[in-house]
PABAVEX-88442 format. One line per 8 residues: number of its first residue (from 1); their letters; for each residue z, x, y of C-alpha. Coordinates in steps of 0.2 Angstrom, whole numbers. Layout:
BEGIN
NUM) A) Z/X/Y  ...
END
This chain:
BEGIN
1) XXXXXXXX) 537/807/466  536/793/478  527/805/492  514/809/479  509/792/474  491/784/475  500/769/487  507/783/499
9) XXXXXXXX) 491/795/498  478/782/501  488/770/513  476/771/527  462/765/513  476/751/507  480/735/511  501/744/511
17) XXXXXXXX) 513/738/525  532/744/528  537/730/516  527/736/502  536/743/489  528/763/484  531/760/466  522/773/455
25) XXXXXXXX) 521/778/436  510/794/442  493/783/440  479/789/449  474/810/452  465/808/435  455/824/431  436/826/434
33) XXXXXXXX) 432/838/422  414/845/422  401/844/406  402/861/394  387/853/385  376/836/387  373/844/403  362/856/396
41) XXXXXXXX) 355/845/384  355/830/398  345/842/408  358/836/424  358/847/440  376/841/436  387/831/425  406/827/426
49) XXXXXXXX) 415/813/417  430/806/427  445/801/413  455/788/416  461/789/402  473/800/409  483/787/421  501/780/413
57) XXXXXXXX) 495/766/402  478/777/395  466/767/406  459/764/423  467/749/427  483/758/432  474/760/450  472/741/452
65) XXXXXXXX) 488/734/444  500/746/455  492/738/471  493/720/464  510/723/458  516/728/471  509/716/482  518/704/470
73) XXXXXXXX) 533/710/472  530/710/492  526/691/490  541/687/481  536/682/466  546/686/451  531/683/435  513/689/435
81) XXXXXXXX) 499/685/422  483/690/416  470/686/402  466/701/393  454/712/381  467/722/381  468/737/395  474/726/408
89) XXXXXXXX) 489/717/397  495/735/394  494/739/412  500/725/420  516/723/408  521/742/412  522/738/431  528/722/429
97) XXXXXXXX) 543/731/418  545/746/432  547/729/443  556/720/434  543/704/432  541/692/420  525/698/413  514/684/403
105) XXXXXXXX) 498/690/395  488/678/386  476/685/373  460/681/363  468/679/345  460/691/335  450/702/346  461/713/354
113) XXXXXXXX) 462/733/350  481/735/342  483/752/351  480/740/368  492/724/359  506/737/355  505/742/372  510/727/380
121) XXXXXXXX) 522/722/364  532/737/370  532/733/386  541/718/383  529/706/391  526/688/383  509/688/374  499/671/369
129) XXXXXXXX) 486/674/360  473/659/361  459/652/349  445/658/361  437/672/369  443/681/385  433/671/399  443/654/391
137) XXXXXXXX) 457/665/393  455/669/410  449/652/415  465/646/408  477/658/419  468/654/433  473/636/432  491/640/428
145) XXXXXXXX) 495/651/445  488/636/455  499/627/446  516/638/447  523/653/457  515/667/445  503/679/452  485/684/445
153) XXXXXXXX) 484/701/440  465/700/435  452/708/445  450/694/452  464/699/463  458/706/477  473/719/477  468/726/462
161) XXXXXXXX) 450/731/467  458/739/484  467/750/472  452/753/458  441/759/472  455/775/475  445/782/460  429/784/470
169) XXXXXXXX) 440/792/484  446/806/471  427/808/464  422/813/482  439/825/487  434/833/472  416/837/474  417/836/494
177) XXXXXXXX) 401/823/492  396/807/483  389/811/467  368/806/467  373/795/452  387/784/445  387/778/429  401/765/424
185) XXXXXXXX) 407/752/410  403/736/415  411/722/409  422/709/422  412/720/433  427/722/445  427/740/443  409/744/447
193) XXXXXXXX) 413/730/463  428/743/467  419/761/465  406/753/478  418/748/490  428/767/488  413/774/492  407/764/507
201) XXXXXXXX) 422/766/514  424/783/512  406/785/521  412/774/534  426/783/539  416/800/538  424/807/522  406/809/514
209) XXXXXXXX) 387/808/521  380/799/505  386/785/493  378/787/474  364/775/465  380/765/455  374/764/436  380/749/427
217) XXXXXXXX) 380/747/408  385/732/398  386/729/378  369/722/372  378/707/365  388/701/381  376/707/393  380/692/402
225) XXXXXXXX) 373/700/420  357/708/413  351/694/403  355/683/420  367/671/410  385/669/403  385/671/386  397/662/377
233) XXXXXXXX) 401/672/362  399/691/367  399/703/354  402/721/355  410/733/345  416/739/364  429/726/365  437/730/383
241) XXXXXXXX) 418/725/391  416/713/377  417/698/393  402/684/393  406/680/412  409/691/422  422/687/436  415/699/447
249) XXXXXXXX) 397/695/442  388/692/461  399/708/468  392/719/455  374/714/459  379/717/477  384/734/475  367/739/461
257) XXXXXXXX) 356/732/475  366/740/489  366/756/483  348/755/475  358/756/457  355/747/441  365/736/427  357/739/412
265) XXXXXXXX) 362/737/393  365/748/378  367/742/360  383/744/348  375/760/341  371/769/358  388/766/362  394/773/346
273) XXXXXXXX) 384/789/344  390/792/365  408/791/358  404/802/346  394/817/357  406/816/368  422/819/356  411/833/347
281) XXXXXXXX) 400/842/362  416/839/376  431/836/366  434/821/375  440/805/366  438/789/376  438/770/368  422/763/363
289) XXXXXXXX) 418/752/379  418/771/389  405/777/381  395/765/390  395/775/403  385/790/393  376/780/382  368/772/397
297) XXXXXXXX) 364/789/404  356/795/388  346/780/386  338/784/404  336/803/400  327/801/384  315/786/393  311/802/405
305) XXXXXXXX) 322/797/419  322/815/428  340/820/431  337/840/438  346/846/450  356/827/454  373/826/455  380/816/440
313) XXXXXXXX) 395/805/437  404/796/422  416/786/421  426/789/406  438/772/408  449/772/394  459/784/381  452/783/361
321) XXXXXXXX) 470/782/357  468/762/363  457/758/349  464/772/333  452/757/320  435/761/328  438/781/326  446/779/311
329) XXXXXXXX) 431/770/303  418/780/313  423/798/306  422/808/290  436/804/281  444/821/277  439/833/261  451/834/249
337) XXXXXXXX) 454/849/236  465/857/225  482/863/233  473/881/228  469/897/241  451/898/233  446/879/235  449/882/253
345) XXXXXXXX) 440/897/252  425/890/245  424/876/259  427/890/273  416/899/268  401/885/266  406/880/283  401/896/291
353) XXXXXXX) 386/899/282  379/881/288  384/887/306  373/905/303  360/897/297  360/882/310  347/886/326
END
């Protein structure tokens, strides 16, 4: 309902007017659920993991894209358009549907998750995929909507940090403080610039007494602001952060330095055994490029970072269901037996003697 809606809720917080249209596809109010497991093993004082996977289109740039959209609409423009890894094409042509927009999304060819590309194909946006990577792409769209009347719904659009920030709102109505820590994706870097921002705000206007160390973790191979230059073919199994240039590069140092945080880097298989505890240990499912979040955590713990008694957050960005390849190939595949009750029996049976004998 239109009195529930993240533009309506966080107005005062939001760049909304009366001409703003309070267009809402329930994004936002995502749950902040806390660790049954890593906790303990963590050894956090606490540990929650904010899932974003839970907005409309599965990720966390629902937040952004309703305040840029509508601040399209409010413009009077009738196309918007983004470069995309994925996550934002899906997002951007759901509101531009709800909206009515011409929604143009322009794709590197090839390395896009198809959960995220069957997103925006069914969203009935115009997709052109290019012969390059994401930060050609982007380059590209910029130049276009300098060109013609389409708006920019990257981060770069100042709208769609206002509304990404809203997140960090919800983390701190929750807990009723800032968390010590933060642990985020970072990839364009928008949304680490965007959870800094929620949280100075909310300090500013007395919601909380603290703001948290923000925590940024990129891929190794396009670990573009740890290594201190763009990289021009990123690699990363994690391909919503797999970006080489960062758009919001300086903010994002801005907000580690400001909040006396870090960006640091974890390699393909820290992310991919992150994805993996947190499927098996907290029965939650996020795309690879979430797992950042965790992986960078773990790193820290087992160097003897000292977590006791802080106050932990990670941001789970995206749902699994975006990238169904990477679980797939990740997984056991299943057993197979005889259509027989014994067969069954035998494997049941094995199963809970490992789990008796296990420490």
């Amino acid at each position: 309902m239109v009195e529930k809606c993240l533009l309506v809720k966080y107005r005062d917080f939001l760049p909304v007017t009366p001409q703003t249209p309070l267009i809402t596809i329930g994004e936002g109010n995502t749950p902040l659920v806390r660790s049954q497991r890593l906790e303990r093993e963590i050894g956090c004082g606490e540990l929650y993991f904010k899932l974003e996977g839970c907005n409309p289109t599965g990720s966390f740039k629902d937040r952004g894209m309703v305040v840029a959209v509508a601040k399209a609409v409010e413009a009077g423009n009738s196309a918007i358009i983004c470069a995309s890894t994925g996550n934002t094409s899906a997002s951007a042509a759901a509101y531009g549907a709800v909206c009515g927009l011409t929604v143009y999304v322009v794709v590197p060819k090839g390395n896009i998750a198809l959960g995220k590309l069957a997103q925006a194909l069914v969203y009935d946006a115009r997709i052109v995929a290019i012969d390059g990577n994401f930060d050609k792409a982007l380059e590209l769209v910029r130049v276009l909507t300098q060109k013609y009347p389409i708006a920019l719904v990257n981060s770069l659009n100042p709208h769609r940090i206002e509304g990404q920030k809203t997140a960090a709102f919800e983390i701190v109505d929750k807990l009723g403080v800032a968390p010590d820590y933060l642990f985020i994706p970072v990839g364009n870097a928008g949304n680490i610039t965007a959870y800094w921002r929620g949280f100075v705000h909310y300090k500013q206007a007395g919601r909380s007494a603290t703001t948290p160390r923000m925590m940024g973790f990129e891929a190794e191979g396009s670990a573009a602001i740890v290594k201190g230059k763009p990289i021009s073919n990123p690699k990363t199994v994690a391909s919503a952060i797999r970006i080489g240039n960062p758009a919001s590069w300086e903010k994002a140092v801005a907000a580690r330095d400001e909040s006396g945080g870090m960006i640091g880097c974890v390699a393909d298989e820290e992310i991919l055994n992150a994805y993996k505890l947190l499927a098996a240990k907290e029965g939650i499912f996020g795309e690879p490029a979430s797992a950042a979040s965790v992986a960078g955590l773990l790193k820290l713990a087992h160097s003897g970072h000292n977590f006791s008694g802080k106050r932990v957050v990670c941001i789970i960005t995206g749902t699994g269901l975006k990238d169904p390849d990477t679980a797939i190939h990740t997984a056991k595949p299943p057993m197979e037996v005889a259509a027989e009750l014994g067969a069954i029996e035998t494997l049941i049976v094995q199963g809970l003697e490992q789990t008796n004998r296990a420490p």
